[in-house]
N, C-alpha and C positions, 0 to 999 in steps of 0.2 A: 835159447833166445828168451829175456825177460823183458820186460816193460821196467822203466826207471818210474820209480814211486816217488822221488822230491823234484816234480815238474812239473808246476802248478800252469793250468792252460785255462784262459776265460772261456767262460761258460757262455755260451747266446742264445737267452730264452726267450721265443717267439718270433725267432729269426725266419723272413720272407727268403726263400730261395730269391728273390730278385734281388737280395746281397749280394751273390754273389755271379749272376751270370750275367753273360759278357752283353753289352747292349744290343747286337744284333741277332743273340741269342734268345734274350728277353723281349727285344718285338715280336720275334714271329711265337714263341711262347703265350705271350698276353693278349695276342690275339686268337689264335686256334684255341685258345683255353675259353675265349669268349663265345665262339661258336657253338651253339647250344644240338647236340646229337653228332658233333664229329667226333667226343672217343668212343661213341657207341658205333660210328662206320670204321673207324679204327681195330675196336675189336672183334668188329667182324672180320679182317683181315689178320686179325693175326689170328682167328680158329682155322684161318686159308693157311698160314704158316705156321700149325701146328705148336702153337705156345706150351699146350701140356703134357705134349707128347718132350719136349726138351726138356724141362723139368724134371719129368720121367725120365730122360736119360741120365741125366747128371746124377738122379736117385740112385742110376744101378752101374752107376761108371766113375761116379765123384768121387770125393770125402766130404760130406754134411759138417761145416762150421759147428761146434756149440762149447760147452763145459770142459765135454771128454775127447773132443776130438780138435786137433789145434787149438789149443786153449790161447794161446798168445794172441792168433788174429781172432776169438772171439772177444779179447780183452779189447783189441782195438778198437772193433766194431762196435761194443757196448762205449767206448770213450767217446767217439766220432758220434755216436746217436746222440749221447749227453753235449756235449756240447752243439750241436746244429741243432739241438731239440727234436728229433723226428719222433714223430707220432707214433712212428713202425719202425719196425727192425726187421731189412729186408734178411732171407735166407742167403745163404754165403756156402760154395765149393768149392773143394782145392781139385784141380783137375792133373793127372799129371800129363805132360808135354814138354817135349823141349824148345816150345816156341817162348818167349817174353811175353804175357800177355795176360789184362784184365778186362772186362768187359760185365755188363749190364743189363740183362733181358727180360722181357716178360713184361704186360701190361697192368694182369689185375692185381699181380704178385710180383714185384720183379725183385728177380735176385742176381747175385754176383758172382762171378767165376775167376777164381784167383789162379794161374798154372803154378806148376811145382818150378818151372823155370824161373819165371820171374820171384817166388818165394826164397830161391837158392840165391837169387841175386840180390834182393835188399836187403839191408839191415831191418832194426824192426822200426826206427823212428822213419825210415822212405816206404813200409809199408804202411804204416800210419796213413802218410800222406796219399800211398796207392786206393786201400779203405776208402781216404773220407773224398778222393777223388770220382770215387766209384758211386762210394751213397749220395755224394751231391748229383748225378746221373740218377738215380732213382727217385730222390725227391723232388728233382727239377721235371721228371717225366720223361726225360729226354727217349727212353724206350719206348714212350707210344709213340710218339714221334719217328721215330728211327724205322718204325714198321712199313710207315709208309716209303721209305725212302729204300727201302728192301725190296718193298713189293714192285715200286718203280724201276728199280736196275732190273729186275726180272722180268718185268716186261718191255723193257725199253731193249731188251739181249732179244727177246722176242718177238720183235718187229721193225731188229737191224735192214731184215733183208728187204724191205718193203720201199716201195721208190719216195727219194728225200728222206730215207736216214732214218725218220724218227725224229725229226729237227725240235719239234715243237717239245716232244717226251724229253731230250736232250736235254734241252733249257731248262728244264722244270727240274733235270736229275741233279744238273749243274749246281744251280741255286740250293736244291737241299743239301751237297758236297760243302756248299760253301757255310749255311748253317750248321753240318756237322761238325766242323771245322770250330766254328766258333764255341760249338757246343763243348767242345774236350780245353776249350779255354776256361769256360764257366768251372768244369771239372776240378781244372788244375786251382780254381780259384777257393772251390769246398775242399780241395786238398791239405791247399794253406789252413783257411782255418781251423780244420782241424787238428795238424801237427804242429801250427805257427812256429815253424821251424823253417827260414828260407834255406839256411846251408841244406837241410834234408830235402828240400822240395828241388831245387837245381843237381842235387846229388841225382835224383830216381831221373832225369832228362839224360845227364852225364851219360849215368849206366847203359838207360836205353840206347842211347846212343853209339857207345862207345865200351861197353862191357862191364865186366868186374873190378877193371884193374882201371880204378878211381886215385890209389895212391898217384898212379903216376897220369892224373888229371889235376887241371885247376879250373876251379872255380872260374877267375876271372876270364881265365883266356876263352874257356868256353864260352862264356855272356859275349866276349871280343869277338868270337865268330860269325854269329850274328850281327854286329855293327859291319865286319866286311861283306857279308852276303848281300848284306843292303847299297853297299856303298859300292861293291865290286862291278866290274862288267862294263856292255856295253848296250845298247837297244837292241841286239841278237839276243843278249844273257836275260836281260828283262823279259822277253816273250817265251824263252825258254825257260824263266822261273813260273810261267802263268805256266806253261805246258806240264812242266811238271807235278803240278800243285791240280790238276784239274781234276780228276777221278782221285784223289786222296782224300778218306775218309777225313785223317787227321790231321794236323799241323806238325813240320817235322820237327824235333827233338832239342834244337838250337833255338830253333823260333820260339816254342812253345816257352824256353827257361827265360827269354826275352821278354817275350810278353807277360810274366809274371811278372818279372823283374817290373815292365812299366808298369802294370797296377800297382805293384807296392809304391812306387816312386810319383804316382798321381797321388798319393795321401788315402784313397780308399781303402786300403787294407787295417791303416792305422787308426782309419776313421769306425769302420764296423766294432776290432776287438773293443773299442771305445762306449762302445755302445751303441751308436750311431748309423741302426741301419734302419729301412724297413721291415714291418711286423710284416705275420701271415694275415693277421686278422683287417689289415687294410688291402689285402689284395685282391678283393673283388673290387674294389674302387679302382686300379690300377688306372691309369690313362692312357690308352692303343697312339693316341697321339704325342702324349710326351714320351713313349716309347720311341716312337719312330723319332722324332728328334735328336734323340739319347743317341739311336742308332745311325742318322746321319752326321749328328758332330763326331762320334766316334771314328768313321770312315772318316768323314773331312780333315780332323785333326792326322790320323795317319798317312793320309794323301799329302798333306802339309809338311809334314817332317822327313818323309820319305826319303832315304837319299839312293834307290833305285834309278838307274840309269832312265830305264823308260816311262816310270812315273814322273822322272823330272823334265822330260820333253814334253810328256803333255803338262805338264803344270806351265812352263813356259812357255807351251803353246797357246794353252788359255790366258795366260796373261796378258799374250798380243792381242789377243782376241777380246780382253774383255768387256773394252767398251760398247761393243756391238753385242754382245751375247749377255749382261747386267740385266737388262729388262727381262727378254728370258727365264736368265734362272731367280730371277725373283718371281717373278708367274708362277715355274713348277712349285719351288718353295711355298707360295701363298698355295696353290694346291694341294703339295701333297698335306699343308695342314689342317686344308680344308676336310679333305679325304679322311683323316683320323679323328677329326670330330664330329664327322657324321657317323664313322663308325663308335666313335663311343654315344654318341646320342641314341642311336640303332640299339647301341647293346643298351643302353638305358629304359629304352621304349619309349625315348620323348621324339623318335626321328621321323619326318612325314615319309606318305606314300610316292612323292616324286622320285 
């Protein structure tokens, strides 16, 4: 397995992780990032979930990435750094398993774990994209994050049996599912940039999806599948896609090459390698409320095009509905803007005591 040497790929220096993560991604990032002492309760939880004792295992059960040991995914890693500009260069193991599978850990150090499965299964341009899928998860933080959402399914498992379920833990576990979710969007989006390869980046979904045997895949058809999953069905199929999507870390395999597909075909992807993104150096200025806007046109825009059975009954519901319910949602709306500008004022220190 070698690296091709005449494959010239832009460089983006001082690239803001909020290039590439996904807008629902980046509100709840821009703001836990504002809250001053929560990765320090963060990582008190993960000394509860044993961060360096995992480490320690991968030390005596891995293979340690570097020069002399897989030298090709060290090549990647060293490209994928250079080009997303990271400050650091997270540690990298090859584990062997025969499950498909890359992931992300660790807060004060997070490193990556590649298995020997998903190794045997990419070529080296889809592990590229696997790499900078992974280091964009490191840089974006998504691992101090993800602790909590750990430590929550572990307690929410342990205080199933108690009367009313855990309703209130439920919701909370829910919501961060759905953040995860978008979280391996942002991923797939540092993936691109790093390989800017779309045939390679909808190849590693194919695979995942559907194996080795890529020859006898196509591209299109598979992006096709997705347009019927959306279009297919009835308001049974609709509530049975919420069902099925509800404890799923990730987004499945068809959807995910889709929704890359639409960020390329919004023009943001053409717009970054252009040069055209946000710096790091302006993101403590970020605004909690033009995030949250970001991240409700994003939902509304998908609400909008949706051609799911049961997102299109309620959209025609609301439609009946709308003259009565206008006032309304402009109210929430005028709040929830209000809401993000008192939270940036707050994080500013101009916000009052009421």
């Amino acid at each position: 397995m070698t690296i091709s040497p005449d494959r010239v790929r832009t460089r983006l220096p001082g690239i803001s992780t909020r290039a590439w993560e996904h807008p629902a991604d980046r509100t709840a990032l821009v703001a836990l990032r504002s809250l001053a002492g929560f990765d320090t309760v963060l990582r008190a939880l993960s000394g509860l979930l044993r961060e360096r004792q995992h480490r320690l295992l991968y030390l005596a059960t891995a293979v340690r990435v570097d020069e002399r040991q897989f030298r090709t995914l060290h090549d990647l890693r060293a490209d994928c750094v250079e080009i997303l500009d990271a400050r650091t260069t997270p540690e990298m193991f090859v584990l062997q398993s025969p499950h498909v599978n890359a992931f992300t850990i660790g807060m004060d150090r997070p490193f990556i774990v590649l298995t020997t499965a998903l190794i045997d299964l990419m070529d080296t341009e889809e592990l590229r994209f696997v790499v900078g899928h992974e280091l964009g998860h490191a840089l974006s933080g998504h691992a101090v994050y993800r602790t909590m959402l750990m430590h929550l399914l572990r307690l929410s498992a342990s205080v199933g049996w108690m009367p009313g379920g855990g309703w209130a833990l439920r919701a909370i576990v829910a919501a961060l599912m759905e953040w995860s979710r978008k979280s391996e969007l942002s991923g797939d989006r540092a993936g691109l940039l790093c390989g800017q390869d779309v045939e390679a980046s909808v190849r590693v979904h194919m695979k995942t999806a559907g194996g080795a045997w890529v020859r006898e895949m196509n591209h299109g058809a598979f992006l096709a599948q997705a347009d019927d999953y959306e279009r297919s069905g009835d308001l049974r199929d609709g509530v049975l896609k919420l069902l099925n999507l509800e404890l799923q870390s990730h987004p499945f395999s068809v959807l995910r090459a889709a929704e890359l597909r639409r960020w390329i075909q919004s023009g943001e992807y053409n717009r970054v390698l252009a040069g055209d993104y946000p710096r790091r150096e302006h993101d403590k200025n970020a605004s909690i409320s033009a995030e949250i806007k970001d991240a409700a046109r994003a939902y509304r825009q998908n609400f909008d095009q949706s051609e799911d059975a049961l997102v299109r009954t309620v959209r025609n519901l609301g439609r009946d509905v709308g003259a009565a319910v206008g006032t309304v949602g402009q109210e929430v709306g005028e709040t929830v803007s209000k809401i993000g500008k008192r939270l940036d004022d707050w994080r500013n220190g101009d916000g009052s005591s009421n």
